[in-house]
C-alpha positions as CSV (number, residue, x, y, z in Angstrom):
1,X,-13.3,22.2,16.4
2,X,-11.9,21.2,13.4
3,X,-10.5,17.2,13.3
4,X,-6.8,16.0,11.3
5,X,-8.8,12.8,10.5
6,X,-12.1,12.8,9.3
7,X,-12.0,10.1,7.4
8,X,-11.2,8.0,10.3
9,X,-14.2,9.5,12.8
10,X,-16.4,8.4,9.9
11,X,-15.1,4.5,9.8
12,X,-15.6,5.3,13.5
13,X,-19.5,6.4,13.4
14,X,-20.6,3.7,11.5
15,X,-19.4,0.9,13.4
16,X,-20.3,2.6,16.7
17,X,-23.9,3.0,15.2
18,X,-23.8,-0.4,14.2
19,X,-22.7,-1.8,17.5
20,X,-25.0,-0.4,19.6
21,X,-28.1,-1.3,17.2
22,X,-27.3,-4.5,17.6
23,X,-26.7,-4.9,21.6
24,X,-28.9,-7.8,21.7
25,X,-26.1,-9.9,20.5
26,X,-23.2,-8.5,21.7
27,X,-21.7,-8.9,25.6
28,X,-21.7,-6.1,27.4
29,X,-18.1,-6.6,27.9
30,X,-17.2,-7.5,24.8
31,X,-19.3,-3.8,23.7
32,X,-16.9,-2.1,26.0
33,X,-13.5,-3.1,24.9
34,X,-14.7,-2.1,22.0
35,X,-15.8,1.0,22.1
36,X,-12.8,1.8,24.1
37,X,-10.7,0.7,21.4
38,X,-12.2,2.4,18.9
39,X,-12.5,5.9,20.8
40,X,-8.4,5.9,21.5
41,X,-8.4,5.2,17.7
42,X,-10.7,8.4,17.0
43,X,-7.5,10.3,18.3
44,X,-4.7,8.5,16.9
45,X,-5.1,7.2,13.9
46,X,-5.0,9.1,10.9
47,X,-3.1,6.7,8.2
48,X,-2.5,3.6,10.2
49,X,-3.1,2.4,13.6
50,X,-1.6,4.9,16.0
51,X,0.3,6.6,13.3
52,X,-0.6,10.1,14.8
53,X,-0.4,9.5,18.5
54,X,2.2,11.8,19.1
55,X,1.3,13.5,15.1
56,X,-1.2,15.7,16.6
57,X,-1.4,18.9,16.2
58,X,-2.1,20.1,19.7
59,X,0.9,20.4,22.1
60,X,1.6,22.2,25.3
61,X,4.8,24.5,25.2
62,X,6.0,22.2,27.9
63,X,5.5,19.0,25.4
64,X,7.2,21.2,22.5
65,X,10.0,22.1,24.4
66,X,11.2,18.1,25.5
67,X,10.2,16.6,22.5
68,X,13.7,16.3,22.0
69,X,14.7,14.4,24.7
70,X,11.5,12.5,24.5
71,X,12.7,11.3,20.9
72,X,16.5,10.6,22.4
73,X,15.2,8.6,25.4
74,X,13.2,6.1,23.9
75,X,10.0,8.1,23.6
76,X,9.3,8.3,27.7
77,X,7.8,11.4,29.4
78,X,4.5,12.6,27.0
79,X,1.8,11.4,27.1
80,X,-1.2,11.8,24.0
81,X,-4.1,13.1,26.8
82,X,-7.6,13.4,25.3
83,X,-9.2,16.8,26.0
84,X,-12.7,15.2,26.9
85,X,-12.5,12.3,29.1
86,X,-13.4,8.7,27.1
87,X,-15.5,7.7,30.2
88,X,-17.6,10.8,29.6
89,X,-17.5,10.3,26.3
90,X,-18.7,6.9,26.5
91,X,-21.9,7.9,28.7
92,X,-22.7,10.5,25.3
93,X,-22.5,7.5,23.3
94,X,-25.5,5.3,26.3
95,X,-27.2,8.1,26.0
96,X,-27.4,8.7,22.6
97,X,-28.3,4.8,22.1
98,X,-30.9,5.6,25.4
99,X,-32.8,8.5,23.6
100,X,-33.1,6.8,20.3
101,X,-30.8,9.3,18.0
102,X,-28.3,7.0,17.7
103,X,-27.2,7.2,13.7
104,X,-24.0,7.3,11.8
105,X,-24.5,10.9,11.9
106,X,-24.9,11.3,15.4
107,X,-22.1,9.2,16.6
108,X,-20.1,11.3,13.9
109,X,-20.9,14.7,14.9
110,X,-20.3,13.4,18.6
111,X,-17.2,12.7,18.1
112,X,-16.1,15.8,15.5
113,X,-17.2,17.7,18.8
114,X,-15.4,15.9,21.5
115,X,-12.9,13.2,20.3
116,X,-9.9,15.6,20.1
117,X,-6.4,15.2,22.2
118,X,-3.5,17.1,22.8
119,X,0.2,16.1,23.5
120,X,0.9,16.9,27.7
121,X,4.3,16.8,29.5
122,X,3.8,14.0,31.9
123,X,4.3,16.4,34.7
124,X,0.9,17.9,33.1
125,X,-1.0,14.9,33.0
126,X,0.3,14.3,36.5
127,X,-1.5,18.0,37.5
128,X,-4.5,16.7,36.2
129,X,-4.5,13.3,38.1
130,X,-3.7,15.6,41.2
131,X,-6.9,17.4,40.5
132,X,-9.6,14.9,39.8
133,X,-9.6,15.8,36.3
134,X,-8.2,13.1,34.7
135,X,-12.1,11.7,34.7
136,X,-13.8,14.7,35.3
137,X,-14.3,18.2,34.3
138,X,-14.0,21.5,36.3
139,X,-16.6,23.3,37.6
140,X,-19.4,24.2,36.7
141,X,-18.6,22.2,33.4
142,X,-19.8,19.0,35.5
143,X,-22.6,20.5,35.5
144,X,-23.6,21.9,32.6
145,X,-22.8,19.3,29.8
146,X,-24.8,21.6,27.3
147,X,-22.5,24.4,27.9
148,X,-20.2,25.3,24.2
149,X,-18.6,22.2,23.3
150,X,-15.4,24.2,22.6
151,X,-15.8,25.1,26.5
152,X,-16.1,21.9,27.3
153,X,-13.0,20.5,25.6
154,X,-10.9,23.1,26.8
155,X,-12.1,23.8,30.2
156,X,-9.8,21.4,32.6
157,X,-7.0,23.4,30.7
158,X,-8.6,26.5,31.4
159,X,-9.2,25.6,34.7
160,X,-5.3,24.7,35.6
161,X,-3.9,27.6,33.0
162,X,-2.6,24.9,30.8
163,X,-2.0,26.4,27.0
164,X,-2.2,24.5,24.2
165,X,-0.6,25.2,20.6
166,X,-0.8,24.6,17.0
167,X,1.8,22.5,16.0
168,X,2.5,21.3,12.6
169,X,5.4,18.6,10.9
170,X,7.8,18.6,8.4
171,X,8.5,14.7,8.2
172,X,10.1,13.9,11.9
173,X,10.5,17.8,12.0
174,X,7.6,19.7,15.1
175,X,7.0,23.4,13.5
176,X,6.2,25.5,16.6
177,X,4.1,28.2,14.6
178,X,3.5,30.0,17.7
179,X,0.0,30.2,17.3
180,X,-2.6,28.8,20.6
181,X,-5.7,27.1,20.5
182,X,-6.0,28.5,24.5
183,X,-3.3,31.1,25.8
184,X,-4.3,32.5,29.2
185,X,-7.5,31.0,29.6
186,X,-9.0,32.1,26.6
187,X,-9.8,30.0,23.6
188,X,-8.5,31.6,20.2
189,X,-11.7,31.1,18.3
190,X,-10.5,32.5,14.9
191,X,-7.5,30.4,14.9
192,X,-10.2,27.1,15.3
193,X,-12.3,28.6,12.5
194,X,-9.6,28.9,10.0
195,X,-7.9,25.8,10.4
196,X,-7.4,23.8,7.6
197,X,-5.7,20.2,7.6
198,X,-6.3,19.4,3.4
199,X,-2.4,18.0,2.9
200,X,-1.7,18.3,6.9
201,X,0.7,15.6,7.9
């Protein structure tokens, strides 16, 4: 899965690696505001601090089609929903640190795999709540964290037949290119592959 902010993830990795090499001086609390901060960064920032929350360029039809009203009553009613939970995130990142393979690297292919979000309806992140998936994913994904990491991401929106689209801007302007990451359940691997976000706003 391809990321809109690289550059970002990277700042990201090394002061994640960083962090947890030095846990002997840090407070566990003080470790986990932290990291929480900076894994809601991974997904929105791009050029400032939360300059792409709602920049991303995965959206639900339901998201494209009140983005309108979302932007004419005070910005209520979306909300930026990360595809792979940050609490199971976080528990990659301990166990990463637990095995010893905790590197820049690492961290940064962790979250180039996993630190991706999509823009929900709140109605849609409401379904989710509803089914436990808010912190969780579907099963047999909860049980089989090895599975593809593209079925990972997707799979509590393949589970509650949830599609997601490629979106792209023209300053305030959402282009709806009618083109799906997931449609029906079934991930559109070619479109993944040949993204390209060189000059994507």
């Amino acid at each position: 899965m391809k990321s809109f902010n690289d550059n970002n993830k990277q700042s990201i990795a090394f002061i994640l690696s960083w962090l947890f090499s030095h846990e002997d001086k840090i407070l566990p609390q003080n470790r986990i505001r932290i990291v929480d901060a900076l894994l809601w960064s991974a997904t929105t920032d791009r050029t400032g601090v939360d300059s792409h929350k709602y920049r991303l360029p995965i959206w639900t039809q339901k998201a494209i089609d009140f983005r309108d009203e979302w932007l004419r009553n005070g910005r209520k009613g979306l909300r930026h929903e990360h595809m792979y939970p940050r609490n199971l995130l976080r528990k990659k990142l301990d166990d990463l640190a637990t095995s010893g393979m905790m590197t820049q690297q690492t961290v940064f292919d962790l979250l180039f795999r996993f630190s991706h979000a999509a823009i929900v309806h709140m109605d849609e992140a409401a379904q989710l709540n509803r089914s436990r998936l808010a912190r969780e994913l579907p099963h047999p994904y909860n049980k089989n964290e090895n599975a593809d990491p593209l079925q990972l991401l997707f799979s509590r929106y393949m589970h509650l037949k949830i599609d997601l689209k490629f979106v792209d801007f023209r300053g305030e302007e959402l282009i709806d290119q009618n083109r799906y990451y997931l449609q029906n359940g079934i991930i559109n691997h070619s479109l993944i592959k040949d993204l390209d976000f060189e000059g994507w706003d």
